[in-house]
C-alpha positions in Angstrom: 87.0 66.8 79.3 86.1 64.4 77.0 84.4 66.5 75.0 86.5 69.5 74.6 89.3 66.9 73.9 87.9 66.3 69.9 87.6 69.2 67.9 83.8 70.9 67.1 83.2 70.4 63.6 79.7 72.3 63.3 77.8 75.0 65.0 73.9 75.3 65.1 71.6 78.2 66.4 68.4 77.3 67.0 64.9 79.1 67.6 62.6 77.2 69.8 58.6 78.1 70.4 59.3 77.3 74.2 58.4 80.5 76.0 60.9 79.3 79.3 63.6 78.7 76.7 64.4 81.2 74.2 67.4 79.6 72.0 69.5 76.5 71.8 73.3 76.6 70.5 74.2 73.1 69.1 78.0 71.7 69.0 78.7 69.0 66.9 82.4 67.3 66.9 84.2 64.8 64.8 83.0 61.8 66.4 79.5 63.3 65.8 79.2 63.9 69.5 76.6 66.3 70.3 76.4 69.0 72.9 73.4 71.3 74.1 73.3 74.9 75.1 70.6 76.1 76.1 70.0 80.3 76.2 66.7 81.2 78.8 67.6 85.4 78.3 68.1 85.8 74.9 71.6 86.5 73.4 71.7 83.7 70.6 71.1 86.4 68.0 74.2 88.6 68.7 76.3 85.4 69.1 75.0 84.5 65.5 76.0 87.9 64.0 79.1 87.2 65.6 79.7 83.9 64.4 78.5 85.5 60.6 81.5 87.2 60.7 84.2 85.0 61.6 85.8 84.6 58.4 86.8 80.4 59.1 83.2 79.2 59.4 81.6 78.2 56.2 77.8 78.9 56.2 75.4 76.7 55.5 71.6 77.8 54.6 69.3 78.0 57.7 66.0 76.3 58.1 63.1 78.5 59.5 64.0 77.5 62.7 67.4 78.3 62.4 69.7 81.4 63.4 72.5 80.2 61.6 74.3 76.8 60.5 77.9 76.8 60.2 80.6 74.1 59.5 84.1 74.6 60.8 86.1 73.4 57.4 89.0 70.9 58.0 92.2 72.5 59.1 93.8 71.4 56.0 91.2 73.4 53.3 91.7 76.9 56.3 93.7 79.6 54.6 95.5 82.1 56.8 96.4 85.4 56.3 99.8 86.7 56.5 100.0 89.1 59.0 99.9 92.8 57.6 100.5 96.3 59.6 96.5 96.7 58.9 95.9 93.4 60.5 98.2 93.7 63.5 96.6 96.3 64.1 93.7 95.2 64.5 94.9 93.7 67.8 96.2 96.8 69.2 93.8 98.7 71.9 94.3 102.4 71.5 96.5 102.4 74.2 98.6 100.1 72.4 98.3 96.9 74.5 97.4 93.6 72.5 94.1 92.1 72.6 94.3 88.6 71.6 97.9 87.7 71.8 96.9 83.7 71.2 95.0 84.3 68.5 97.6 86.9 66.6 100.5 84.1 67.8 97.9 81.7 65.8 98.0 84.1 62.9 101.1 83.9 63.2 102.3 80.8 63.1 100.2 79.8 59.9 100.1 82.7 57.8 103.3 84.1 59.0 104.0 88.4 58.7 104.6 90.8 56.0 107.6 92.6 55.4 106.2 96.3 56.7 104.8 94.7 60.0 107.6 91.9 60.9 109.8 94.9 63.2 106.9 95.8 65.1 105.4 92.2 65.9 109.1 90.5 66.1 109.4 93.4 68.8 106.3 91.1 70.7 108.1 88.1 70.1 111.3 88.4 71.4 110.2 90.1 74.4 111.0 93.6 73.9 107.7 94.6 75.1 105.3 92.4 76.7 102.1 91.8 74.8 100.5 94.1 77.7 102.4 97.3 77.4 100.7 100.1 76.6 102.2 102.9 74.0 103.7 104.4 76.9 105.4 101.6 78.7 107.2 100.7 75.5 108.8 103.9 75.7 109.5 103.9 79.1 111.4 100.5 78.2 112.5 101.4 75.6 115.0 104.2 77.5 116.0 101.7 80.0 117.0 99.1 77.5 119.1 101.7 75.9 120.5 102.8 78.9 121.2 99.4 80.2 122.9 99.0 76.7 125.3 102.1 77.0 126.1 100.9 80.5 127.3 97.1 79.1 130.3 99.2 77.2 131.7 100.1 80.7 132.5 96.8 81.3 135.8 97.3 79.1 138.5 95.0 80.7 141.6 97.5 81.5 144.5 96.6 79.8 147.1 97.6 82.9 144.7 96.4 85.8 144.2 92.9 84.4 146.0 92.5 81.2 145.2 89.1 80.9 141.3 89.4 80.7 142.1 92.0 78.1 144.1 90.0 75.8 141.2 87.3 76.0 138.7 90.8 75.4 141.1 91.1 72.3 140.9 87.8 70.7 137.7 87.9 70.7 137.1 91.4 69.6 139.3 89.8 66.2 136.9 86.9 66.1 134.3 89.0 65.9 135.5 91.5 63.0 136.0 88.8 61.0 133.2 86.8 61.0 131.2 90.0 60.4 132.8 90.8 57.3 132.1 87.0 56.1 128.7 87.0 57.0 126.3 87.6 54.2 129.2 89.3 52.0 126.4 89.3 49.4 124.5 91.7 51.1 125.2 94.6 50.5 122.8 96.1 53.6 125.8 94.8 55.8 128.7 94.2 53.4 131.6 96.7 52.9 134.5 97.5 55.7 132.7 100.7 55.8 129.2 100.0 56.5 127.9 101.5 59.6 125.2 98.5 59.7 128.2 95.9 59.9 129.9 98.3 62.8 126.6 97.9 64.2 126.6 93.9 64.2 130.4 94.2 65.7 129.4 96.5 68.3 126.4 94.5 69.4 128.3 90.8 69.4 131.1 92.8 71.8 129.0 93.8 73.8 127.0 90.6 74.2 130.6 88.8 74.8 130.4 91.5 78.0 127.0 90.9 78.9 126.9 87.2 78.5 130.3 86.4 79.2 129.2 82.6 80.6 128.2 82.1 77.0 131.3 83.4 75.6 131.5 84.4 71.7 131.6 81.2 69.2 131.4 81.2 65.2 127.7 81.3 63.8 126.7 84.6 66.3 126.8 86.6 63.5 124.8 84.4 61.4 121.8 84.4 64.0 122.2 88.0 64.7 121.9 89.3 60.9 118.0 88.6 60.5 116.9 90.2 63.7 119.1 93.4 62.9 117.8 93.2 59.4 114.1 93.6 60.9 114.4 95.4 63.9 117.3 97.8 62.6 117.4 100.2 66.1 121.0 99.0 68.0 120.0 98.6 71.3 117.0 97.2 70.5 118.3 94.6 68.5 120.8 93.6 71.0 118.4 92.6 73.6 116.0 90.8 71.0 119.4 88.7 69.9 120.1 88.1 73.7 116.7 86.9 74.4 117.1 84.7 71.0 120.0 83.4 72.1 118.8 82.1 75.1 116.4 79.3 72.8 119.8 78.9 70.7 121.7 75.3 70.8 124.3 77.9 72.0 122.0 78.6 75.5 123.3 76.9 78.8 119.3 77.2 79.7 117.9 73.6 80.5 116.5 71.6 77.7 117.8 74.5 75.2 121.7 72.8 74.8 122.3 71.6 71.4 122.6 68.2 72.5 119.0 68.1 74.3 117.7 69.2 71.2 118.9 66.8 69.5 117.5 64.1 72.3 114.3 65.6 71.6 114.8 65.0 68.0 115.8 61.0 68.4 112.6 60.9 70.5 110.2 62.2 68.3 111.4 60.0 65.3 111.5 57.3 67.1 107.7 57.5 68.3 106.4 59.1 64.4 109.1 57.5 61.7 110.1 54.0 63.5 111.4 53.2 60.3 113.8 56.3 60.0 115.2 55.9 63.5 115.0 51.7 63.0 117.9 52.2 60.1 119.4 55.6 61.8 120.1 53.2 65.0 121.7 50.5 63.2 123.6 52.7 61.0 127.2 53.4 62.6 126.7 56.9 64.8 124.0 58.2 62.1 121.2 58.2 65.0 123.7 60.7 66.8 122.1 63.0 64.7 125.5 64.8 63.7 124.1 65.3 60.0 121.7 68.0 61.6 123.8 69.9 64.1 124.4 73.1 61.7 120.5 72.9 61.6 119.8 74.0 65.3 123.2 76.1 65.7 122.3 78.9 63.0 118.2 77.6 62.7 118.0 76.8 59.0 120.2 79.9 57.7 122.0 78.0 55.2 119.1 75.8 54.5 117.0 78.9 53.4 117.5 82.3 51.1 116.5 85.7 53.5 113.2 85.8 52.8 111.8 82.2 53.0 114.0 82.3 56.3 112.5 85.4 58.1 109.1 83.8 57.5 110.3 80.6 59.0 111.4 82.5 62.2 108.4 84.2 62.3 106.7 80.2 62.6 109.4 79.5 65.1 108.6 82.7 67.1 105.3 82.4 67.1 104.8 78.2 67.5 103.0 77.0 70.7 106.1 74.7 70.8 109.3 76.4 73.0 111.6 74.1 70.4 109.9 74.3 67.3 112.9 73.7 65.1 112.4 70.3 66.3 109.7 69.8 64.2 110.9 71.7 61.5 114.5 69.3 61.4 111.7 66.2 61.4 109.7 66.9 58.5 113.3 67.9 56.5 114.7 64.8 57.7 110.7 62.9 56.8 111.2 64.3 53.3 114.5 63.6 52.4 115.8 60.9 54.5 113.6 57.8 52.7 115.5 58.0 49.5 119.1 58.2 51.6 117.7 55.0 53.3 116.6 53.3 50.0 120.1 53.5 49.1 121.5 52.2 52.3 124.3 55.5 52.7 126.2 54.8 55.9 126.4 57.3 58.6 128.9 59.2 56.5 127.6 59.1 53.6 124.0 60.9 55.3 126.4 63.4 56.9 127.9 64.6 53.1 124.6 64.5 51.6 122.6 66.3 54.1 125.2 69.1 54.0 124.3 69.4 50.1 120.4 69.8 51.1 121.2 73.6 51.2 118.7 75.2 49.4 116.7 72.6 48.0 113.7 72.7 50.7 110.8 74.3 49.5 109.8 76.1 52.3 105.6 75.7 52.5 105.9 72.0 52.6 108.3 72.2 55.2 106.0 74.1 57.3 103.0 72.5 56.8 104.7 68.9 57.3 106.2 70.7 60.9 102.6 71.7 61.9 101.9 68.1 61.2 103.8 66.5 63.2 103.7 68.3 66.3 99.8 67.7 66.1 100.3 64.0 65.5 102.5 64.1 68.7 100.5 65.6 71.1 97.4 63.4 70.1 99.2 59.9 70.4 97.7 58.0 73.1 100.2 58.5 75.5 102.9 61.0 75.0 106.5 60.5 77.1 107.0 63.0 80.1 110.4 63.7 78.6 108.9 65.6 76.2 106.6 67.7 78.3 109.7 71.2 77.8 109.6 70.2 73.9 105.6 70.0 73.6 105.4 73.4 75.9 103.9 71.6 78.8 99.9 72.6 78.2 100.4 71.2 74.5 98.0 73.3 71.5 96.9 76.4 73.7 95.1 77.8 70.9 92.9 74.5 70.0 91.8 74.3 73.6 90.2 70.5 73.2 94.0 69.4 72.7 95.6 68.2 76.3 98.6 65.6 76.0 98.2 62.6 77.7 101.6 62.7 79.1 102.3 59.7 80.7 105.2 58.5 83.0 107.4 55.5 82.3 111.0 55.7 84.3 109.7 57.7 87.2 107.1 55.5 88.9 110.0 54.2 90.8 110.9 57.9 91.8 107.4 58.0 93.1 107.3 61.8 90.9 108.2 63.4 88.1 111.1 65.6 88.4 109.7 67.1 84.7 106.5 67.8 85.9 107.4 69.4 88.8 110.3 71.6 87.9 109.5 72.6 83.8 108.5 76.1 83.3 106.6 77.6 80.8 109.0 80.5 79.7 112.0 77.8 79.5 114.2 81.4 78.3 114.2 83.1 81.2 
């Protein structure tokens, strides 16, 4: 465990004259920690060839006695690749199931996804077909959803039979129409009274009100809404990506996905990584209430971001190991711009007004990067809170396998357990 907790750092294939053993494999880590494979039937050669072609590893020359030498470059100096239609489909069987769904999530995540290729992989994302569903079984669900869709219409209060559900129904139905025509009035894919594509958003948020009627219809739907129509485009479809989205909203009555929790998280992980921030935040009026970032986690960085910067921040959100990634993303805004706020001692209003003028002004690949950061400066601190165990995703890094958060209990050894621990699921939006 120890060993698989620090990440390899160089890779050696090695020939040996032993006729009982035919190859070694060397691993070399970080802490220069060395660990020995040894091969007695062959097979180091195809693992080389392998390893030749894994586009990460930088090769080093071979001695004689050598296969292959290769040095796993520093996570900072690895370029990803945005995710193309050519390279998703790379890991698509013929049958149309997903090969390596942690490694494509990993992809991802860094690089994020071309224009041409986002509808099909945002269709993996948001859980309109399962990352094991072959060509076949994502038509077959593809019927039912839109039958399932059709059947939501039905539900139509009647105006005789209970009038006063229907004049609730209408209110709404009024909210709805005009929030649509103020949403993104500059586009003009949606804009107009007579676009069919902003008939389409009113139609969907009507019949989400009837599906989801526990959640009700509030202002900033529409804003959430737009991007996912935008890349999935078929109606149906759409509507059931938006309602699984909107389960992982600060809108969701899910556990741990209310705007408030977020924000908890949020408090928690400034408090452990910028003491400093959180020091001046907590003696600053209500500032550590975190107010100044509420619009933040209600529409996820819409106004923060032009379209396109945005789409390829969702597609980091989507994709992040982290179930609350916008956690991460509100830290390294608030890491970047916070300081100079602090430096000039604003109050708790003051943060508020300025942070609303941020819009715009955050260039997105620093953001990102500085998000990445953070979460893996959280989950390798000594000992990480248990309270954070739904915000960390509960088995921490799954794609850098060495990584397992020490999570450590502070207010429950009086409990005798951890309610976290043993209630937290690992699909929190379901």
């Amino acid at each position: 465990k120890q060993w698989y907790q620090r990440r390899v750092r160089g890779i050696k294939c090695i020939k040996t004259l032993d006729t009982l053993v035919d190859q070694h494999l060397l691993l070399t880590n970080n802490n220069l920690m060395k660990k020995l494979f040894v091969f007695n039937k062959g097979g180091l050669a195809q693992l080389t060839q392998v390893l030749r072609g894994w586009a990460m590893l930088q090769k080093s020359e071979a001695a004689d006695t050598d296969l292959g030498i290769f040095i796993v470059p520093n996570k900072k100096n690895i370029s990803y690749p945005q995710v193309s239609s050519e390279l998703w489909l790379r890991y698509l069987k013929k049958n149309g199931t997903v090969t390596d769904i942690r490694h494509a999530r990993r992809l991802i995540y860094e690089g994020g996804v071309s224009d041409e290729a986002r509808g099909e992989v945002w269709r993996c994302l948001l859980s309109l077909h399962n990352h094991s569903h072959t060509h076949r079984q994502k038509s077959y669900r593809n019927q039912l959803l839109a039958e399932k869709y059709r059947d939501i219409r039905l539900k139509v209060p009647d105006a005789e039979l209970d009038p006063e559900e229907y004049a609730t129904f209408s209110t709404t139905v009024a909210d709805i129409e005009k929030d649509c025509c103020r949403t993104d009035s500059n586009n003009p894919l949606i804009s107009g009274a007579d676009n069919p594509n902003q008939a389409a958003l009113k139609r969907i948020l009507i019949n989400y009100y009837l599906h989801r009627p526990e959640m009700g219809y509030v202002q900033g739907m529409s804003d959430l809404l737009v991007p996912i129509f935008l890349v999935i485009r078929e109606e149906s479809e759409v509507f059931w990506a938006f309602d699984y989205f909107m389960n992982r909203s600060a809108f969701s009555n899910l556990k741990y996905c209310n705007l408030y929790q977020q924000l908890a998280f949020l408090r928690e992980v400034l408090g452990l990584l910028y003491p400093d921030i959180y020091s001046y935040l907590s003696t600053t009026g209500d500032a550590l209430t975190l107010s100044c970032c509420h619009r933040w986690f209600l529409i996820f960085f819409k106004r923060e971001f032009e379209l396109e910067p945005l789409l390829k921040l969702w597609d980091t959100l989507l994709a992040a190991p982290s179930p609350f990634f916008q956690v991460f993303i509100s830290a390294a805004m608030i890491s970047q711009r916070f300081p100079a706020m602090i430096s000039r001692k604003l109050s708790a209003t003051d943060i508020l007004m300025e942070t609303q003028k941020l819009a715009h002004t955050f260039e997105l690949e620093g953001v990102l990067k500085q998000a990445r950061s953070i979460y893996v400066r959280l989950i390798d601190l000594p000992q990480v809170p248990c309270s954070l165990i739904p915000l960390i995703g509960g088995e921490g890094d799954h794609w850098d396998g060495y990584r397992t958060p020490n999570f450590t209990c502070f207010d429950c050894e009086k409990k005798g357990f951890c309610d976290i621990k043993r209630n937290y699921t690992l699909d929190p939006f379901r």
